[in-house]
Every structure is written in C-alpha cells, then in structure tokens.
C-alpha positions as CSV (number, residue, x, y, z in Angstrom):
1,X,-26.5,24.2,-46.4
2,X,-25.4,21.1,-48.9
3,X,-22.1,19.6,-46.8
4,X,-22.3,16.7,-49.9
5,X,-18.7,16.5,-51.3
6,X,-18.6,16.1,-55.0
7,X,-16.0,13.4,-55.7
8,X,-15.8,13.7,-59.1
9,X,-14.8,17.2,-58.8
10,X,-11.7,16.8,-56.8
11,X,-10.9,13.9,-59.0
12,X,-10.7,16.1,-61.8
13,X,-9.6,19.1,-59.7
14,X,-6.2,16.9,-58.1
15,X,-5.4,15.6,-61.9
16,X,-5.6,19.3,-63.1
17,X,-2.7,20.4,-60.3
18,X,-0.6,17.0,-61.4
19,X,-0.6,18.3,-64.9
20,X,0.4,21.6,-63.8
21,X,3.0,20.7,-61.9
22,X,1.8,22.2,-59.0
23,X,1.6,19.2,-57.4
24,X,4.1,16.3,-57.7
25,X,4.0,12.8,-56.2
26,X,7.4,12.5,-54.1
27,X,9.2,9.0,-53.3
28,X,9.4,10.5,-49.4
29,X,5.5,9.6,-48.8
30,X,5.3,6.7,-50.6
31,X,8.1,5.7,-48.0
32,X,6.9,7.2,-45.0
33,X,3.3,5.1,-46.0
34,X,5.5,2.2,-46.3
35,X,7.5,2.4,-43.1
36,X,4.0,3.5,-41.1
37,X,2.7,0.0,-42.7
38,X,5.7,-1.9,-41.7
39,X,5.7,-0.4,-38.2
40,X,1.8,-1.2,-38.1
41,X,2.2,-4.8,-38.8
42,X,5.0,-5.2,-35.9
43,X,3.1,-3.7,-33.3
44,X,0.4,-6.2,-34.1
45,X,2.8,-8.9,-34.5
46,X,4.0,-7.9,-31.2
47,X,0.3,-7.2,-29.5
48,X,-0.5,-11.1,-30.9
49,X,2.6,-12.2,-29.0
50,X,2.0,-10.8,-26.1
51,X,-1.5,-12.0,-25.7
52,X,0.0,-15.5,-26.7
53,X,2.4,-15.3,-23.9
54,X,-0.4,-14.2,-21.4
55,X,-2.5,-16.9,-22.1
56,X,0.0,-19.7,-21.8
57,X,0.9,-18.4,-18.0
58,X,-0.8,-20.6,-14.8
59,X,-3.4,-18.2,-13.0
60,X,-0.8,-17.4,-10.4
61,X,1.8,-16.2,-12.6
62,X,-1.1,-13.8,-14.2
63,X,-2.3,-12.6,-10.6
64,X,1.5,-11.8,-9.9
65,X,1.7,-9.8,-12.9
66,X,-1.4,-8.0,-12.3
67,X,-0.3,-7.2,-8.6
68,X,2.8,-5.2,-10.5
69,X,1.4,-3.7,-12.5
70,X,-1.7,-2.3,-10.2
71,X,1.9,-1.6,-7.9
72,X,3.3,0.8,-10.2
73,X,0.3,2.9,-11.4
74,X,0.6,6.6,-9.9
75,X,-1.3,8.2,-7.2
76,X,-2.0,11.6,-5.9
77,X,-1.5,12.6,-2.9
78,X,-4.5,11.7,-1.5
79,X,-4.5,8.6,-2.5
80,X,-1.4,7.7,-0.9
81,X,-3.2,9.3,2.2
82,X,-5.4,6.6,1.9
83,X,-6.3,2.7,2.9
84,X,-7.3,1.0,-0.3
85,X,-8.7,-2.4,-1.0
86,X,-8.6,-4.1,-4.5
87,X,-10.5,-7.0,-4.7
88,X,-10.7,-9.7,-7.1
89,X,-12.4,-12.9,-8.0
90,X,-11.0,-15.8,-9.5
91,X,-13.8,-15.3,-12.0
92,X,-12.5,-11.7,-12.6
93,X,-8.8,-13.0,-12.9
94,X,-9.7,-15.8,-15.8
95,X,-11.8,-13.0,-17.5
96,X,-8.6,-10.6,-17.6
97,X,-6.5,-13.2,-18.4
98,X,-8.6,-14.0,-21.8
99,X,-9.5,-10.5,-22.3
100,X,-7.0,-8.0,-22.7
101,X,-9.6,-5.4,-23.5
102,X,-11.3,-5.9,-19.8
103,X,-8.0,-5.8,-18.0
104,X,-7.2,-2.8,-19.5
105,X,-10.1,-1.9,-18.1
106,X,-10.0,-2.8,-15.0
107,X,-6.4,-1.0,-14.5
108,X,-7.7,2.2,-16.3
109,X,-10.1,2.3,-13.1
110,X,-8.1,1.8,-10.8
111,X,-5.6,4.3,-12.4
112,X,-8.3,7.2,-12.9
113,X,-9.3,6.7,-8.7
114,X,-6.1,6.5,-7.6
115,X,-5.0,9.8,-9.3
116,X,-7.8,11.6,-8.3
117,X,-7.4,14.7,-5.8
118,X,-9.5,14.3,-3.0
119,X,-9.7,17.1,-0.6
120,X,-11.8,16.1,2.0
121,X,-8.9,13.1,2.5
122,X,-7.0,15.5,4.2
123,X,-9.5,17.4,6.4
124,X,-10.6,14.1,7.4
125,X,-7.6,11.9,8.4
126,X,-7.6,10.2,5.8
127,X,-9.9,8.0,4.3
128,X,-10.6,4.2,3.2
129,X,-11.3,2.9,-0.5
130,X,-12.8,-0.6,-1.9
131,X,-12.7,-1.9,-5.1
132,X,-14.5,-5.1,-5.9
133,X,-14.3,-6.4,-9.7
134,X,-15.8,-9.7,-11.3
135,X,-16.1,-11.1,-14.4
136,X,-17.7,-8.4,-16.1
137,X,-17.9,-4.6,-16.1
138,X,-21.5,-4.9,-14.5
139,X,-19.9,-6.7,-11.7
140,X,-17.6,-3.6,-10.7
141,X,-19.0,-1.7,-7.1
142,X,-16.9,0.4,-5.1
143,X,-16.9,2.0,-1.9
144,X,-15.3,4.9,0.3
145,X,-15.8,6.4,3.4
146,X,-13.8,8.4,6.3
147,X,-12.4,7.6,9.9
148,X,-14.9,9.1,11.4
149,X,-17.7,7.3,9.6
150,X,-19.8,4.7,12.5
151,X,-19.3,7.0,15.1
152,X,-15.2,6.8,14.7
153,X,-15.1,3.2,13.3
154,X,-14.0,3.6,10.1
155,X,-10.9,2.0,10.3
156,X,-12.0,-1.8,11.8
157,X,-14.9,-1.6,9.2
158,X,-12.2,-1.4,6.4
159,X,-10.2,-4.0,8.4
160,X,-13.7,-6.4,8.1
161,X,-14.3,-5.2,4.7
162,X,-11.0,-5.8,3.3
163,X,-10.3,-9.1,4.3
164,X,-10.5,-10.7,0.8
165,X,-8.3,-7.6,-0.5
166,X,-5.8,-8.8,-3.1
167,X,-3.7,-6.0,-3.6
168,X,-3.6,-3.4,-0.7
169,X,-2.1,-0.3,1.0
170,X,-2.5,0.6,4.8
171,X,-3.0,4.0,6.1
172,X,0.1,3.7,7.8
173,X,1.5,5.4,5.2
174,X,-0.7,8.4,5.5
175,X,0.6,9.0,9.6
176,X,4.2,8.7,8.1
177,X,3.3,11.4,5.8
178,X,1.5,13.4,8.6
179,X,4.1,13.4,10.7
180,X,6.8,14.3,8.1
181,X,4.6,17.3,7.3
182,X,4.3,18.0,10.7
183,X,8.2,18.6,11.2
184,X,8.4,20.4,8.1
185,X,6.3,22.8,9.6
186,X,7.5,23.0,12.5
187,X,10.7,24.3,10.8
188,X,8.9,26.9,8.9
189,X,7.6,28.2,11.4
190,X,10.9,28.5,12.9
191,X,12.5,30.0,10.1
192,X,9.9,32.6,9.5
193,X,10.3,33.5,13.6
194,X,13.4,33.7,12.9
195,X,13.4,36.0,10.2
196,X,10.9,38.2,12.4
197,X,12.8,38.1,15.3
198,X,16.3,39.2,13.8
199,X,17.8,35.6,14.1
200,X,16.9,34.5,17.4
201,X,14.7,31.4,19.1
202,X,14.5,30.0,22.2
203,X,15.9,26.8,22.9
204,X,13.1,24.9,22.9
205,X,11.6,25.5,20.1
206,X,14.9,25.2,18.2
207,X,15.1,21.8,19.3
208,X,11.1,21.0,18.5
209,X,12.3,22.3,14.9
210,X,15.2,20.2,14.4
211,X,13.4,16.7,15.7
C-alpha cells in the first residue's frame, strides 16, 4: 500500500473548492489563530516569569515551597493509611530549583504513588513508604514494606530509616481512620439488628454503637 500523500494534488484540489465557492476563508479563524497565538505567547511569558521568580528564591524559601506543594497532592485511601518518608538531598533541591522539568518530575512520582490503591495496606495494618531522590533521575530508589515485616518490627525500622525524611506523614493517621471505621460499623451493625429485630437492642450494645 503507497500511504505517500501527493501535495501537489491537494494544492490544486483546495484552490479548485476556493473557486467554487465551496469553500471560503472566514475572518473567525484567522482570529481564533490569532488569539491562540496571543494566548501562546502569554503562557510562555508567564512560564519564563515564573522560572525567573524560582531561581531568584534562597534554597529555603524553594524547600518551603516544595513541602506545599508535595502537602497538597491527593492520596488514596491507602496512602493516607500509610507512614511515608520523602527524602531529599540538598543536591536534589539545587537540581529542582534549576530544573523545572526534574521537579516536575519528582512531584509527578510522588503524585502517581501516593494515588495508588493498595490493597494489601489494609489487610496488613498499614504499611510504610520511602522515597529517596538526588540530583538526577538515576539517583531516585524507593522502598516499602508492612508492620509485620522483621518479625513485627516494621514500624522502628521506618522510625531508623526515616530519620533524614523531609516531608512526612505518621501512621497515626491510619489508627484514627481505623477506629472511625470501627464505630461506623459498629452502628451498622446495629441498624441492620435493628431492622431484623423489629426495632429493638439491648442496652449495651446501643451504647457500644453510639460511642
């Protein structure tokens, strides 16, 4: 099959339909080009300035920005079930800073992990995430494991391991969350004894269903 496209075909084809009339230039796309040009050039303009802006700030100022924004990327719920370490290097902080490209990067990692569904996080208790970046994509390495990993000693091995940790979350979080699920249970199961039992519980476990 010949996929070659004969230019000087369509070239004579497209000023055939022009003289026709079945095809008119119209003022509208010649505007809507221009206005697409116009709005291209501000974003740039606006992408240069920001970049400008970044540059001129002292390394702390950056590392403050960067903990925001790694604060406000989503998670699932698995993630927030989670104890998660970011590290990174002073070496990885200058790189970002002069490279917009790699620290888009590196928060398009952490994004994609932390919204992620893991459902062994659950089963297990929970679980415990590293992330160690450098000045270069090579340098990335992760790790993860569960509470039970060492025999039940996965929780002081993330407290060792995430000493450095620039920007972290405890699993605190997650035994807030288990114990909020726990009550809601508690008063579904209630409700649907209630339901079987024509409106009546005992005491007790009324109470168990309202703490």
């Amino acid at each position: 099959m010949n996929d070659t496209i004969n230019i000087n075909y369509l070239t004579r084809l497209s000023g055939q339909l022009a003289q026709s009339g079945s095809v008119r230039p119209t003022r509208t796309g010649g505007a809507n080009f221009g206005d697409m040009a116009a709005r291209l050039r501000m974003e740039q303009a606006s992408s240069a300035q920001a970049v400008l802006e970044q540059a001129d700030l002292s390394l702390d100022d950056y590392k403050q920005s960067i903990w925001k924004k790694i604060s406000e990327l989503p998670m699932s719920t698995s993630s927030r079930m989670q104890s998660i370490s970011v590290q990174i290097t002073d070496e990885g902080f200058e790189a970002m800073k002069n490279d917009p490209e790699y620290e888009a990067w590196v928060l398009d990692t952490l994004r994609r992990d932390f919204l992620f569904e893991n459902p062994w996080t659950s089963v297990c208790g929970g679980g415990y995430v590293i992330h160690h970046f450098g000045a270069a994509k090579e340098q990335y390495h992760g790790e993860s494991w569960y509470p039970g990993c060492m025999g039940g000693q996965g929780a002081a091995l993330f407290d060792k391991k995430s000493e450095k940790s620039f920007w972290e979350q405890r699993m605190e979080r997650h035994e807030q969350f288990m114990e909020l699920q726990k009550k809601a249970d508690a008063r579904r199961r209630m409700l649907m004894k209630l339901r079987m039992n024509g409106g009546t519980v005992s005491a007790a476990e009324l109470l168990m269903g309202l703490l």
